[in-house]
PAMARZA-496000 format. One line per field, with one value per residue (C-alpha): residue in one letter; z, x, y. Coordinates in nm, 3 decimals. Each point is the difference from the previous one (the first is absolute). Layout:
N
residuo = [a:...]
c3 = [Z:...]
c1 = [X:...]
c2 = [Y:...]
***
This chain:
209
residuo = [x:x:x:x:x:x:x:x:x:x:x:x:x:x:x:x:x:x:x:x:x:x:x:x:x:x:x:x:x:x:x:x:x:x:x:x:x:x:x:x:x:x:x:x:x:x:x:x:x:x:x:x:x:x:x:x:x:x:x:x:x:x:x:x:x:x:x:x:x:x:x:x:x:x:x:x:x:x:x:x:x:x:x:x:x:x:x:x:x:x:x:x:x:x:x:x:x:x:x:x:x:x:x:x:x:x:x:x:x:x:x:x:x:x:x:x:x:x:x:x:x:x:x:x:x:x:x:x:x:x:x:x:x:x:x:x:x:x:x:x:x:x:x:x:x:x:x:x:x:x:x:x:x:x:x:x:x:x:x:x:x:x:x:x:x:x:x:x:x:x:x:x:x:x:x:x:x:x:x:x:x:x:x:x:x:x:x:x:x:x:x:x:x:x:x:x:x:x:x:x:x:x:x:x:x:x:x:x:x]
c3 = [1.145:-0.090:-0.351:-0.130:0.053:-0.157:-0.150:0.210:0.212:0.335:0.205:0.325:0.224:0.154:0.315:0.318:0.259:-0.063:-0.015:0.021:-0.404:-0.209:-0.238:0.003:0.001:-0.334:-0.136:0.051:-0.173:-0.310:-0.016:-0.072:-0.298:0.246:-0.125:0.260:0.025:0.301:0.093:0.179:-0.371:-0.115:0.273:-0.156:-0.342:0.078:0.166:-0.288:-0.112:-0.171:0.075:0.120:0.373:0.111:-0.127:0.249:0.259:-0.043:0.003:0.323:0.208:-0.166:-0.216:0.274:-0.070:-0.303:-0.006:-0.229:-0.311:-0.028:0.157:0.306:0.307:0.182:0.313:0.057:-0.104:0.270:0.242:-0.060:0.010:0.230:0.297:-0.142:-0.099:-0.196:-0.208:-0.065:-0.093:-0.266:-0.136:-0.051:-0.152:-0.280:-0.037:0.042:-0.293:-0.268:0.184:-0.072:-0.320:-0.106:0.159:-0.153:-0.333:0.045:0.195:-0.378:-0.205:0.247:-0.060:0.156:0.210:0.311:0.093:0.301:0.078:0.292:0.182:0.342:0.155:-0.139:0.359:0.076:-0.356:-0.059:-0.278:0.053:-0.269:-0.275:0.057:0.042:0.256:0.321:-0.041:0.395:0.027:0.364:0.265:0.375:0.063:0.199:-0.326:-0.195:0.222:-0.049:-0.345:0.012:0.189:-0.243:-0.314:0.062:0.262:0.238:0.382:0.233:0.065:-0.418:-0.121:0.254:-0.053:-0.390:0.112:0.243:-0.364:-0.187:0.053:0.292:-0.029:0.093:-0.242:-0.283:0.076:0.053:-0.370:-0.136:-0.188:-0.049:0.243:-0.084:0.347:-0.060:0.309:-0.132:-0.265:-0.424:-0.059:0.227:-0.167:-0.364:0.151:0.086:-0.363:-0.126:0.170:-0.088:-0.327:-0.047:0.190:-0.202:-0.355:0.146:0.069:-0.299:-0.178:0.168:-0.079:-0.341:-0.155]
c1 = [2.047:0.327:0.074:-0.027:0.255:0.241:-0.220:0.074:0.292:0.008:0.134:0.195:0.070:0.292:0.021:0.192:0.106:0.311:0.371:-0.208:0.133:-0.267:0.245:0.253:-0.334:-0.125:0.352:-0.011:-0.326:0.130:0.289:-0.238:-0.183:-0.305:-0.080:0.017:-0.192:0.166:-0.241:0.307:0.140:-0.299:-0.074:0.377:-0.135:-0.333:0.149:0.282:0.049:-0.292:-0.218:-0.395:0.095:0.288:-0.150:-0.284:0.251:0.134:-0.359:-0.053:0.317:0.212:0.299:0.235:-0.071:0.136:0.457:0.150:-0.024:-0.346:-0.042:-0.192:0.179:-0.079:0.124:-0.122:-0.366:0.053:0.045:-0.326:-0.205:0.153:-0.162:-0.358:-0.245:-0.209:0.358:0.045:-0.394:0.064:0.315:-0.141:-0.321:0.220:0.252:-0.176:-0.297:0.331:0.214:-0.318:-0.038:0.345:-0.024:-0.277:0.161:0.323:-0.194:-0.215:0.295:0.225:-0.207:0.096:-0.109:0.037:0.117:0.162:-0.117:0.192:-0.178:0.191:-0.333:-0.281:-0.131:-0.019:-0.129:-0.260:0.225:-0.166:-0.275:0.260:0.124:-0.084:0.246:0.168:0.361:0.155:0.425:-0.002:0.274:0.027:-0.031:0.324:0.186:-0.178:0.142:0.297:0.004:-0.140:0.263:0.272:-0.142:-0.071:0.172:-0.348:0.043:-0.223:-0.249:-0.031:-0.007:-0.259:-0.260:0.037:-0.108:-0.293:-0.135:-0.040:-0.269:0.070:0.202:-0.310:-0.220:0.217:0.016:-0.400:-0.013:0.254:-0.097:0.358:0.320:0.360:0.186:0.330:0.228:0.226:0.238:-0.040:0.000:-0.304:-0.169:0.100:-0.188:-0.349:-0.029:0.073:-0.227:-0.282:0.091:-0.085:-0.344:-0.074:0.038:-0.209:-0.268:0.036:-0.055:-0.317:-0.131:-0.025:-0.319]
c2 = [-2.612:-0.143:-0.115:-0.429:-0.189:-0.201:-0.309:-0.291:0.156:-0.094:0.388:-0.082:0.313:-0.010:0.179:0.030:0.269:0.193:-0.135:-0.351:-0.122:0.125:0.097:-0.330:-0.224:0.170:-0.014:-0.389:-0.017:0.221:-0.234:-0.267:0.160:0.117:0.346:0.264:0.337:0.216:0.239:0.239:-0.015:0.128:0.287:0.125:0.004:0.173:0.314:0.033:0.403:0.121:-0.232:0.092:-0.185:0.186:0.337:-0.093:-0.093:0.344:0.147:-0.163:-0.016:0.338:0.021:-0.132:-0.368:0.076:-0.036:0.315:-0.277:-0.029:-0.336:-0.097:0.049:-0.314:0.013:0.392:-0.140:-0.349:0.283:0.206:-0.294:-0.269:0.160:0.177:-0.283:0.259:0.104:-0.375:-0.075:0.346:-0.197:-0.322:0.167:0.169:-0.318:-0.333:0.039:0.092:-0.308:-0.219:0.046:-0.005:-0.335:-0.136:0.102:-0.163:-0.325:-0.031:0.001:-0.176:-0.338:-0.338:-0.296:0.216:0.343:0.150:0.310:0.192:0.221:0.131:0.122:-0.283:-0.035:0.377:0.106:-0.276:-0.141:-0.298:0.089:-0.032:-0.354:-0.316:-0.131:0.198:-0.143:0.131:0.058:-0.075:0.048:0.086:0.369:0.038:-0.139:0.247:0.280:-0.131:-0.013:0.325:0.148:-0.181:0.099:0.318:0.204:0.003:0.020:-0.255:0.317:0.073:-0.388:-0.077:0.325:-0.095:-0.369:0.183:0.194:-0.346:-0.265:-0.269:-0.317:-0.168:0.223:-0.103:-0.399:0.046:0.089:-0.293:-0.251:-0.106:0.077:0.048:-0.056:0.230:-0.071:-0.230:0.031:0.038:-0.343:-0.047:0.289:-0.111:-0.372:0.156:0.203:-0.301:-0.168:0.276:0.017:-0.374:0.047:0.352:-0.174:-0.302:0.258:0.187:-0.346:-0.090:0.365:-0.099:-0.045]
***
């Protein structure tokens, strides 16, 4: 059972398939005063040197997801799991009950109208439970791969099995109650927060007893 929330705080999830502005759109909102909650900030700060998680993560997976500091080794532990479901389902098991309650925590002292709580996966970890609106970052999936392949190094073969792992375009705009269309430029993105923004406070107000 997840913990109360906020009194009278509307929760947006943002979510959106990789390299499709998850990150940019929640920057936007921030800029406007919109308290954010990244939930990839808070897998970081869950698995921090000493703490009961990565021990676990060491328990389960061996002392080579760990780099000669002490500190996860992310990209050795993306390895071991990207291609066993039951590796990824023993991750997630020891990670996402810590990750939820640190969010919880910093959603109740965070306060506000409305909230925007990113959360990569929402669609393929039933995130839905924790909010009250599905906010979708939307874009084509052959500018994803090309973002992909900009941003970070990936060939066609690597950007598009990391697209194959997440939920479907079509999954994710299934479970939108709002759209951000991200093909165009900043400016265009900057209008549609704006937009939201408006319509988030508006719903916020009427939420009011």
């Amino acid at each position: 059972m997840s913990a109360p929330r906020p009194s009278r705080t509307i929760r947006v999830g943002l979510t959106g398939g990789i390299a499709s502005g998850k990150t940019t759109v929640a920057k936007l909102f921030a800029a406007l005063g919109v308290p954010v909650i990244d939930t990839d900030e808070l897998a970081r700060e869950v698995v921090e040197p000493g703490s009961p998680v990565l021990a676990r993560i060491v328990e389960r997976f061996g002392p080579e997801v760990l780099r000669p500091d002490g500190r996860l080794d992310r990209a050795a532990l993306r390895a071991r799991v990207f291609a066993d479901p039951q590796a990824r389902k023993d991750l997630e098991a020891i990670t996402h009950p810590a990750i939820i309650a640190l969010m919880e925590e910093r959603s109740r002292s965070a306060g506000g109208p409305y909230q925007i709580l990113a959360i990569p996966l929402l669609v393929e970890t039933g995130g839905r439970r924790y909010v009250d609106r599905v906010l979708v970052v939307d874009c084509d999936e052959a500018l994803q791969i090309r973002r992909l392949q900009a941003r970070d190094g990936s060939t066609l073969a690597e950007a598009q099995a990391i697209l194959g792992a997440q939920a479907s375009r079509a999954a994710r705009l299934a479970a939108a109650d709002d759209v951000i269309v991200n093909d165009g430029d900043l400016s265009s993105l900057r209008d549609q927060v704006e937009k939201l923004h408006g319509r988030y406070l508006e719903l916020a107000r009427q939420a009011q007893p």
